[in-house]
ChimeraX commands (.cxc) that place a marker at each C-alpha (Angstrom):
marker #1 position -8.01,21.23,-31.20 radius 0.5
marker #1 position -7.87,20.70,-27.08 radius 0.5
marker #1 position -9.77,22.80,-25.36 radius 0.5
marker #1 position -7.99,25.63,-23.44 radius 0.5
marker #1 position -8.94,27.23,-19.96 radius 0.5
marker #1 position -8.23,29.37,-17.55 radius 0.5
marker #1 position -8.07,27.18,-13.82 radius 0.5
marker #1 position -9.78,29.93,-11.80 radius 0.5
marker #1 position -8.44,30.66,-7.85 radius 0.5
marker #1 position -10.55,28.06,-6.12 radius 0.5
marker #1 position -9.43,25.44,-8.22 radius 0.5
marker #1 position -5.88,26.38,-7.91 radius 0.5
marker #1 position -7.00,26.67,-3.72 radius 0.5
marker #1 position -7.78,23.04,-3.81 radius 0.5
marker #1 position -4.74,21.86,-5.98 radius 0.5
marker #1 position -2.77,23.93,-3.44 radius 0.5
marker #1 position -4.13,22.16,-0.25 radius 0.5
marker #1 position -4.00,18.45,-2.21 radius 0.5
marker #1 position 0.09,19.42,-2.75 radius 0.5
marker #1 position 0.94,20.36,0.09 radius 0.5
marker #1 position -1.20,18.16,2.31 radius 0.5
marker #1 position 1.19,15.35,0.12 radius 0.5
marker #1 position 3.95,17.09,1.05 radius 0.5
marker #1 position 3.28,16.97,4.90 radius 0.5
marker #1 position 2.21,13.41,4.76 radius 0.5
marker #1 position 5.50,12.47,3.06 radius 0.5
marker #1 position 7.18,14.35,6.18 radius 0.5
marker #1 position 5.11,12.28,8.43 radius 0.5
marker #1 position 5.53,8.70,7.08 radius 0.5
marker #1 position 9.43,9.41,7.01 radius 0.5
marker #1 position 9.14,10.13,10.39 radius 0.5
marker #1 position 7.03,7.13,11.57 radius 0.5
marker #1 position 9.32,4.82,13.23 radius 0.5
marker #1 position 9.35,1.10,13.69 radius 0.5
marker #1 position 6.83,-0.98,15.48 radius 0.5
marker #1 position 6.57,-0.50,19.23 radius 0.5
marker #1 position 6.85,-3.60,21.26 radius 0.5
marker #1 position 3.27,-4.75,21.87 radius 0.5
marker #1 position 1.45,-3.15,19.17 radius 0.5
marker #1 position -0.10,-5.28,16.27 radius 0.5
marker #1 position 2.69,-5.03,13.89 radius 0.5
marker #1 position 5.32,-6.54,16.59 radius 0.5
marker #1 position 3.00,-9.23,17.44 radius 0.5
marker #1 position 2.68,-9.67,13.68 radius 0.5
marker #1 position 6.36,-9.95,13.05 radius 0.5
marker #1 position 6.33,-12.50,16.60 radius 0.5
marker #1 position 3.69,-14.90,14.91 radius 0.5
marker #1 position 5.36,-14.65,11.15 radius 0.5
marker #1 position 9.34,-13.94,11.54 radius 0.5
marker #1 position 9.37,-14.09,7.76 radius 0.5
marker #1 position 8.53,-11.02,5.57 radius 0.5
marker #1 position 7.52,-7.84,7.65 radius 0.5
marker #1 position 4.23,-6.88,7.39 radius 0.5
marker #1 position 5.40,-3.19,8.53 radius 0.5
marker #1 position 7.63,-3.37,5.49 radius 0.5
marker #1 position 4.84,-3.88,2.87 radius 0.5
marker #1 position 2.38,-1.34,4.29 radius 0.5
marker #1 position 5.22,1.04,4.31 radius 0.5
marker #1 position 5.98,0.46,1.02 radius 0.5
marker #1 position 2.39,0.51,-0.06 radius 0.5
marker #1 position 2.61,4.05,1.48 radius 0.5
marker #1 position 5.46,5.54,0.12 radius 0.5
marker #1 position 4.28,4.05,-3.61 radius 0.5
marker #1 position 1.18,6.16,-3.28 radius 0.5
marker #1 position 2.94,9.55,-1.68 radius 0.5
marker #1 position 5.96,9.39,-4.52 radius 0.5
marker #1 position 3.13,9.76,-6.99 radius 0.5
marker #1 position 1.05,12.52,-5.35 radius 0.5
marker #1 position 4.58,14.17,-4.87 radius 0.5
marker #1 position 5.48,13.80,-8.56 radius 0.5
marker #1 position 2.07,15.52,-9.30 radius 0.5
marker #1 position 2.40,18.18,-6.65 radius 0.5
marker #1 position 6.25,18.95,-7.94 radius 0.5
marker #1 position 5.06,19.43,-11.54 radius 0.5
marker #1 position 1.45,21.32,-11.13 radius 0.5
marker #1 position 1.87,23.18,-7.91 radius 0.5
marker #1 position 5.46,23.60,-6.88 radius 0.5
marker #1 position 6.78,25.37,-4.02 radius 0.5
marker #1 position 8.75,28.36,-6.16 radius 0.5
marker #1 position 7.80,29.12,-9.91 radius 0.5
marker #1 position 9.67,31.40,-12.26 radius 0.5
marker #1 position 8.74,34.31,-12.62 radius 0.5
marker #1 position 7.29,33.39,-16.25 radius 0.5
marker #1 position 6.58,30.35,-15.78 radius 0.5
marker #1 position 3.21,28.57,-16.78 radius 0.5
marker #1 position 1.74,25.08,-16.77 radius 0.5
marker #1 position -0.69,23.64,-19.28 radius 0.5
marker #1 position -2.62,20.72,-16.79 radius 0.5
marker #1 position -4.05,17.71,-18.82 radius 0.5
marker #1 position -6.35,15.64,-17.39 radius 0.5
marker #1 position -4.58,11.69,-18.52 radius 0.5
marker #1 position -1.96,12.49,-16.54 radius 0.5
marker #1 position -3.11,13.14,-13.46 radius 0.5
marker #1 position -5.51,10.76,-13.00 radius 0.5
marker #1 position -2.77,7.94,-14.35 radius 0.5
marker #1 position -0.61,9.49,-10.64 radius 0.5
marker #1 position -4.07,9.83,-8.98 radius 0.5
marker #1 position -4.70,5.43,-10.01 radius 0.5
marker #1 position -1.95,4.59,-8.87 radius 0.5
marker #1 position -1.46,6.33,-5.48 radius 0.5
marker #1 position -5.37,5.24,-4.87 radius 0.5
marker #1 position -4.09,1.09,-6.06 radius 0.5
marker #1 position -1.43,1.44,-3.39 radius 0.5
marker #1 position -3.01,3.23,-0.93 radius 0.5
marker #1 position -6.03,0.96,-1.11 radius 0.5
marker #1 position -3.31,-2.04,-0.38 radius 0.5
marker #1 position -2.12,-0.74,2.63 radius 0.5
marker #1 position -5.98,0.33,4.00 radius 0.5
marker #1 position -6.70,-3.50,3.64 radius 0.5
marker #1 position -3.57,-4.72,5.22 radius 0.5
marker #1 position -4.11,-2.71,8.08 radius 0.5
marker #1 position -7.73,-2.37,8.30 radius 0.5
marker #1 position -8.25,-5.70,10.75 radius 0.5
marker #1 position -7.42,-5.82,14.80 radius 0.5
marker #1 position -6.60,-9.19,14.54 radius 0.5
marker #1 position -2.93,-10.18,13.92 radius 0.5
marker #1 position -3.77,-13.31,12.33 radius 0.5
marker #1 position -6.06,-11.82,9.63 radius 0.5
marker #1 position -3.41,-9.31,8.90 radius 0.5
marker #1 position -0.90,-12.09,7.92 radius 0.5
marker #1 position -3.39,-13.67,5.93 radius 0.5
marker #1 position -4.35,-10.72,4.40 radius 0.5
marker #1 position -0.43,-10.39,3.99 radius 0.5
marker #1 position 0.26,-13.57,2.41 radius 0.5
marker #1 position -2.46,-12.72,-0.23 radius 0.5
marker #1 position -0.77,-10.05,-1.38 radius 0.5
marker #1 position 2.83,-11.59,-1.22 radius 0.5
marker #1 position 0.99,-14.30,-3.27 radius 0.5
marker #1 position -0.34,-11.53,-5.71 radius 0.5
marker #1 position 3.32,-10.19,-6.19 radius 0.5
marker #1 position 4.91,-13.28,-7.41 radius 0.5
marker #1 position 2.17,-13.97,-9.51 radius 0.5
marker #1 position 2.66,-10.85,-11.44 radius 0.5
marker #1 position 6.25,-11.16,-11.03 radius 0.5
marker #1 position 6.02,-14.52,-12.96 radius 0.5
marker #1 position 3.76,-13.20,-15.71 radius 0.5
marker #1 position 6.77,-10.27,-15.88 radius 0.5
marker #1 position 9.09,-12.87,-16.98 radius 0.5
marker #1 position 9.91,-14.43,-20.72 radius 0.5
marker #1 position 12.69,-17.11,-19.41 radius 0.5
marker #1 position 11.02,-20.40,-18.05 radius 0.5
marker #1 position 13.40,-21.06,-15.22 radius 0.5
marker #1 position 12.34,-17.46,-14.03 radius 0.5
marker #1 position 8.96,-18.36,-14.57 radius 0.5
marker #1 position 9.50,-21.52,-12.02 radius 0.5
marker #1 position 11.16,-19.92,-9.65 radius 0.5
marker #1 position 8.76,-17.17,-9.31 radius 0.5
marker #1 position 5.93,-20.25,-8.89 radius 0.5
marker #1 position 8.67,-21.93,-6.72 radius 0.5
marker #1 position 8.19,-19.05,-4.07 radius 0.5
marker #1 position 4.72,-18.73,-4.16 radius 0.5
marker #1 position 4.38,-22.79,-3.28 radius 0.5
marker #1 position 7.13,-22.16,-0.65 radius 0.5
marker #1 position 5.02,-19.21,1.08 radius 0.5
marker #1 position 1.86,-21.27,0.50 radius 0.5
marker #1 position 3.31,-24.40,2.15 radius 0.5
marker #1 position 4.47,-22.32,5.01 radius 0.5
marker #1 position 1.44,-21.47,6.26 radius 0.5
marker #1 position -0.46,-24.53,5.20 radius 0.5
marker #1 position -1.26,-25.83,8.52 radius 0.5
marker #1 position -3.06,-22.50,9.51 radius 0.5
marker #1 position -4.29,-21.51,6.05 radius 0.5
marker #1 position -6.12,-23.19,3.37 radius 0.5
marker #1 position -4.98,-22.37,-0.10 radius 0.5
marker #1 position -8.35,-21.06,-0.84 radius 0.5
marker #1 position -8.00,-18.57,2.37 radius 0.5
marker #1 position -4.82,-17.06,1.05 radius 0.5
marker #1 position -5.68,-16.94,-2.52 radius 0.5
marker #1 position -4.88,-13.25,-4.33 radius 0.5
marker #1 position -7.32,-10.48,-4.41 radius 0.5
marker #1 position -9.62,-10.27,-7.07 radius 0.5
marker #1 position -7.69,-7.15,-9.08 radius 0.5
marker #1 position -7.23,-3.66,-7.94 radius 0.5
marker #1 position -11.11,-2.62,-8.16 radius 0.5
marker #1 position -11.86,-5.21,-5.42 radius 0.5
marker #1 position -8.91,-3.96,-3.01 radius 0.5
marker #1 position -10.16,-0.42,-3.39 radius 0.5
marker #1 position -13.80,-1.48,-2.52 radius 0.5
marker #1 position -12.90,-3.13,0.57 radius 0.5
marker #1 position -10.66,-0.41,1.09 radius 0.5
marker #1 position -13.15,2.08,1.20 radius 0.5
marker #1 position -15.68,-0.16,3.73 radius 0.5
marker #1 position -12.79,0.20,6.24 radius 0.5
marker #1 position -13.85,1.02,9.70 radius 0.5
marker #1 position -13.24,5.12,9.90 radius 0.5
marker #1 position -12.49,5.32,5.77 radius 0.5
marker #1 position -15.23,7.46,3.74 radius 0.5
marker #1 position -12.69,6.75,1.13 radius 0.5
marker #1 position -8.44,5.46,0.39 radius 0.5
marker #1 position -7.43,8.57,2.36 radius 0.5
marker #1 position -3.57,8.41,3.12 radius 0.5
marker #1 position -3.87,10.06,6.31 radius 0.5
marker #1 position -5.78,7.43,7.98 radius 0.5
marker #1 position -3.37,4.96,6.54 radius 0.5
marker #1 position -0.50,6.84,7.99 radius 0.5
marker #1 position -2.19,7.14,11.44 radius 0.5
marker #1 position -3.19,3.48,11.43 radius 0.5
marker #1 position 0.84,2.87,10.68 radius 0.5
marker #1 position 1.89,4.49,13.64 radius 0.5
marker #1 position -0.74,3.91,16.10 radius 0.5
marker #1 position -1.86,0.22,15.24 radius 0.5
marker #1 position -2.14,-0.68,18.27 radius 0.5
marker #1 position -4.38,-3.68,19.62 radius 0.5
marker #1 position -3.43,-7.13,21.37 radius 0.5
marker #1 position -4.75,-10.38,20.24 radius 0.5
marker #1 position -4.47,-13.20,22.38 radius 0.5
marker #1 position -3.34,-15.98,19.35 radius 0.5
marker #1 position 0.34,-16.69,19.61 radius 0.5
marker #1 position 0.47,-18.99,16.66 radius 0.5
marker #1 position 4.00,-19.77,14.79 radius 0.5
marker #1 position 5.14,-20.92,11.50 radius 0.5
marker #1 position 8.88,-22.63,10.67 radius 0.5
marker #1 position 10.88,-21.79,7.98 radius 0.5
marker #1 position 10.88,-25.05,5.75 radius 0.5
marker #1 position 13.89,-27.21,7.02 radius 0.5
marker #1 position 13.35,-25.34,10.74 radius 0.5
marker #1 position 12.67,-27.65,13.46 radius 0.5
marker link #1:1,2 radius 0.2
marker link #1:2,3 radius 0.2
marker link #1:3,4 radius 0.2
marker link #1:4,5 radius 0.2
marker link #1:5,6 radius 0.2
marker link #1:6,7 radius 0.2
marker link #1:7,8 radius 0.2
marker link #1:8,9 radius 0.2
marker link #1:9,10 radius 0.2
marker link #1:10,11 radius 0.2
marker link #1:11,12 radius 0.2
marker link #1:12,13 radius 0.2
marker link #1:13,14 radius 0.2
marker link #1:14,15 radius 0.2
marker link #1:15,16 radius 0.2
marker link #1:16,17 radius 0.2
marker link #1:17,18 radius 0.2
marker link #1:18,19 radius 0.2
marker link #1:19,20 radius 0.2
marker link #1:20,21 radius 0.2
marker link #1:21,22 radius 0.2
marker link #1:22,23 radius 0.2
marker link #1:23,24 radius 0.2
marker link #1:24,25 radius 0.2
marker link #1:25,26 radius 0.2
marker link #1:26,27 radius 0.2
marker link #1:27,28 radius 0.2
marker link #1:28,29 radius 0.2
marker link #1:29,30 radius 0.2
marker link #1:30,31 radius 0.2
marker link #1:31,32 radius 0.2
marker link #1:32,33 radius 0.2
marker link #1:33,34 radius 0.2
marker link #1:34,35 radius 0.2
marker link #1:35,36 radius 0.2
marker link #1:36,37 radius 0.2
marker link #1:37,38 radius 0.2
marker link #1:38,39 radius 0.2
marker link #1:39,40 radius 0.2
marker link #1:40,41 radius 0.2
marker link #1:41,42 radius 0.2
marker link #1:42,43 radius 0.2
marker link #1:43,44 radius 0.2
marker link #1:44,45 radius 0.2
marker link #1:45,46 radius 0.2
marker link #1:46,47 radius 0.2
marker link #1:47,48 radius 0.2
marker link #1:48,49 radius 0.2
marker link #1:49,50 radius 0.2
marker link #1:50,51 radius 0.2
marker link #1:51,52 radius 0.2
marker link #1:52,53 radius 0.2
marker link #1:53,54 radius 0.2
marker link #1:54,55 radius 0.2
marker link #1:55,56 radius 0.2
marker link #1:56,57 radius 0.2
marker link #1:57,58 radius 0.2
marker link #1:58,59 radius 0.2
marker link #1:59,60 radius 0.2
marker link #1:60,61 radius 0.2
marker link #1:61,62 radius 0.2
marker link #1:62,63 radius 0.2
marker link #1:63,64 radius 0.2
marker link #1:64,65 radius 0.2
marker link #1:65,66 radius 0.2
marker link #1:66,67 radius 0.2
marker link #1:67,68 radius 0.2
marker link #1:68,69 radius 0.2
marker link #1:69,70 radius 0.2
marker link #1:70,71 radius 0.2
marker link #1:71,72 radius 0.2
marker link #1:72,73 radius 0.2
marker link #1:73,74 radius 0.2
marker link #1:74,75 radius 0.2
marker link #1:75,76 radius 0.2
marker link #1:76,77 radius 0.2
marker link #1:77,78 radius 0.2
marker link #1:78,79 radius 0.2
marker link #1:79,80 radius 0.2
marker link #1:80,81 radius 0.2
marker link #1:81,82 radius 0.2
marker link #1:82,83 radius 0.2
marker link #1:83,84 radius 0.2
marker link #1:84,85 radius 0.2
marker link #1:85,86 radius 0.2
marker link #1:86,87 radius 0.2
marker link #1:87,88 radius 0.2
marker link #1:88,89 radius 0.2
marker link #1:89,90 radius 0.2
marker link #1:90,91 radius 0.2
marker link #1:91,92 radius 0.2
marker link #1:92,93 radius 0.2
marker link #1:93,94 radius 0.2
marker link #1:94,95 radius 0.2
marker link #1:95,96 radius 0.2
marker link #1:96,97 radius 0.2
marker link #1:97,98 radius 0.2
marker link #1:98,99 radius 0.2
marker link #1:99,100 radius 0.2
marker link #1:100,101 radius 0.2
marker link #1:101,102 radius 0.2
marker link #1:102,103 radius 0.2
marker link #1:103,104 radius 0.2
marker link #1:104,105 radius 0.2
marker link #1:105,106 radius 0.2
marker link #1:106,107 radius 0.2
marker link #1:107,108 radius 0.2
marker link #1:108,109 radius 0.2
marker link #1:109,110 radius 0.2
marker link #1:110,111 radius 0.2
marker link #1:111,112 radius 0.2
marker link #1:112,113 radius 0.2
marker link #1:113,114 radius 0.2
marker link #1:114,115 radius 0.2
marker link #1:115,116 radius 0.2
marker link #1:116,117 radius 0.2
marker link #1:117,118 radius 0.2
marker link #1:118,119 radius 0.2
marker link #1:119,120 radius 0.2
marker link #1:120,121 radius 0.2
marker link #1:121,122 radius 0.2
marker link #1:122,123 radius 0.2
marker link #1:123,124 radius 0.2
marker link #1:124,125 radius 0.2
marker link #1:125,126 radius 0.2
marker link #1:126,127 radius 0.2
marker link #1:127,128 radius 0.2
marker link #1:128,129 radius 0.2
marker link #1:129,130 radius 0.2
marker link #1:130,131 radius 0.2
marker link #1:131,132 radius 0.2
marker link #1:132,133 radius 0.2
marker link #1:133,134 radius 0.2
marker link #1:134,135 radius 0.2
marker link #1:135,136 radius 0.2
marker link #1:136,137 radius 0.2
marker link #1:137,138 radius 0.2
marker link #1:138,139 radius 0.2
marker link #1:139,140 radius 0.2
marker link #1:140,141 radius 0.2
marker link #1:141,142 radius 0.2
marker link #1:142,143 radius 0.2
marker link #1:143,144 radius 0.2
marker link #1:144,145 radius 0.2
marker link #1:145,146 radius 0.2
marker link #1:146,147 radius 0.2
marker link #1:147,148 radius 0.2
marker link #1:148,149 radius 0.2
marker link #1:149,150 radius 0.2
marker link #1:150,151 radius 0.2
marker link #1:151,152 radius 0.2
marker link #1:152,153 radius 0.2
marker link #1:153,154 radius 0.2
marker link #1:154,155 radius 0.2
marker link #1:155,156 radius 0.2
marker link #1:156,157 radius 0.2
marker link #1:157,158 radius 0.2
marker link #1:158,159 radius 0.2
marker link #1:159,160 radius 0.2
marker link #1:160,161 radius 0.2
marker link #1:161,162 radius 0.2
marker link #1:162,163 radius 0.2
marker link #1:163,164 radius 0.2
marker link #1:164,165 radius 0.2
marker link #1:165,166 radius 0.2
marker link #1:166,167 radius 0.2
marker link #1:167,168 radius 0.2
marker link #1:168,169 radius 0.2
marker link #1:169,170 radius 0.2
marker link #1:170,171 radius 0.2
marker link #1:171,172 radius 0.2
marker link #1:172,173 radius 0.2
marker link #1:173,174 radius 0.2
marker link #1:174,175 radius 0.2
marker link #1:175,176 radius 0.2
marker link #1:176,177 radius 0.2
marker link #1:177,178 radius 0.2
marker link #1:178,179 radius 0.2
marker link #1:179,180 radius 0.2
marker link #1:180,181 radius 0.2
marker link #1:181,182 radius 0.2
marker link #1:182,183 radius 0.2
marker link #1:183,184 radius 0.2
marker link #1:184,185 radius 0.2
marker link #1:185,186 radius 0.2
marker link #1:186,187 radius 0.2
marker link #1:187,188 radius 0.2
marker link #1:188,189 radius 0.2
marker link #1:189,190 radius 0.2
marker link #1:190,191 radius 0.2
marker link #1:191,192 radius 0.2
marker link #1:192,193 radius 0.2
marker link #1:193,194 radius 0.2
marker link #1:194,195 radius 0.2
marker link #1:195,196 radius 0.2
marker link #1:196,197 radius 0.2
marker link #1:197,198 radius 0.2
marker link #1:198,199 radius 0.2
marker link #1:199,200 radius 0.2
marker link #1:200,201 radius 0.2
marker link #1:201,202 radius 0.2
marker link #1:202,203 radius 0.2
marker link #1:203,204 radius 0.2
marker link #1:204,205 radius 0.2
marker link #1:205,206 radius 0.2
marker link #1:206,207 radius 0.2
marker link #1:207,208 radius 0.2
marker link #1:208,209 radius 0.2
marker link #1:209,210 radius 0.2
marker link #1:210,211 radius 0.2
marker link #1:211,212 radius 0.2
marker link #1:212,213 radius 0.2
marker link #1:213,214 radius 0.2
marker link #1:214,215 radius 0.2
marker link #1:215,216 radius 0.2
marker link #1:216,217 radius 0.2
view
């Protein structure tokens, strides 16, 4: 039989703060516009017109915050009934609490460099990482190829800039957290630096490199 018992008021203080505190980040990440001309995510999208960089860490973002929302929603929402009461197990929570950390952790790393050409490298690993598990996802083997089609493609974009070796995928989730949490101004994955480093990435770098689309001249 589970053990049953009673959440006393500091615990329910902290669950409070971690629920709403979601709830105000959500606010802010809806609110955080595109790239401003000059910072590092416009210069980014300048040196690789391809896939946006801004798009993934956004993305990255909202994937942790939808989780940490779900959780806040069903353990501390913002009216209960009047007899309402909720039994909290501790599986489910930390399965939301994993995966908000995974893709917070993604977005730290993406971000956590002032130097535009690291973040696209850094951004082509994780493109690279995608596919890859998109191909595994697949049972038909001319899915299969065409997910390894457009991880060559990407690869062979960049291949005059980047070894294959420079751009090769993360080593799993546990190594993108740790580097996550060495980030310059991180004591840990915490979603409000993520979201500040979103809006306020800001930095020039004087490299102007450019990649063509295959076919491009």
């Amino acid at each position: 039989m589970a053990l049953r018992v009673q959440i006393n008021d500091d615990d329910v203080r902290g669950w409070v703060e971690v629920a709403h505190g979601s709830r105000l980040l959500q606010h802010c990440l809806r609110n955080a516009g595109e790239p401003q001309t000059g910072s590092p995510f416009a210069q980014v999208a300048e040196l690789y017109p391809f896939e946006k960089v801004s798009d993934r860490a956004r993305a990255y973002l909202t994937a942790a915050i939808d989780h940490l929302i779900f959780w806040a929603d069903l353990q501390a929402p913002l009216k209960f009934h009047p007899e309402q009461s909720n039994e909290v197990t501790l599986r489910p929570s930390y399965t939301l609490a994993r995966a908000s950390l995974e893709s917070a952790a993604q977005a730290v790393w993406l971000m956590d460099t002032s130097d535009p050409m690291e973040c696209i490298r850094r951004h082509i690993c994780l493109m690279r990482w995608d596919l890859q598990e998109l191909r595994k996802s697949k049972l038909d083997a001319t899915e299969k190829a065409r997910a390894k089609d457009l991880e060559d493609a990407l690869v062979h974009r960049v291949s005059d800039v980047f070894a294959d070796d420079q751009v090769r995928v993360p080593n799993g989730y546990l190594d993108v957290i740790r580097s996550a949490c060495a980030a310059d101004g991180v004591t840990w994955v915490r979603l409000p630096w993520s979201i500040g480093r979103l809006s306020s990435y800001s930095r020039r770098s004087r490299s102007r490199r450019r990649w063509e689309s295959p076919g491009r001249s």
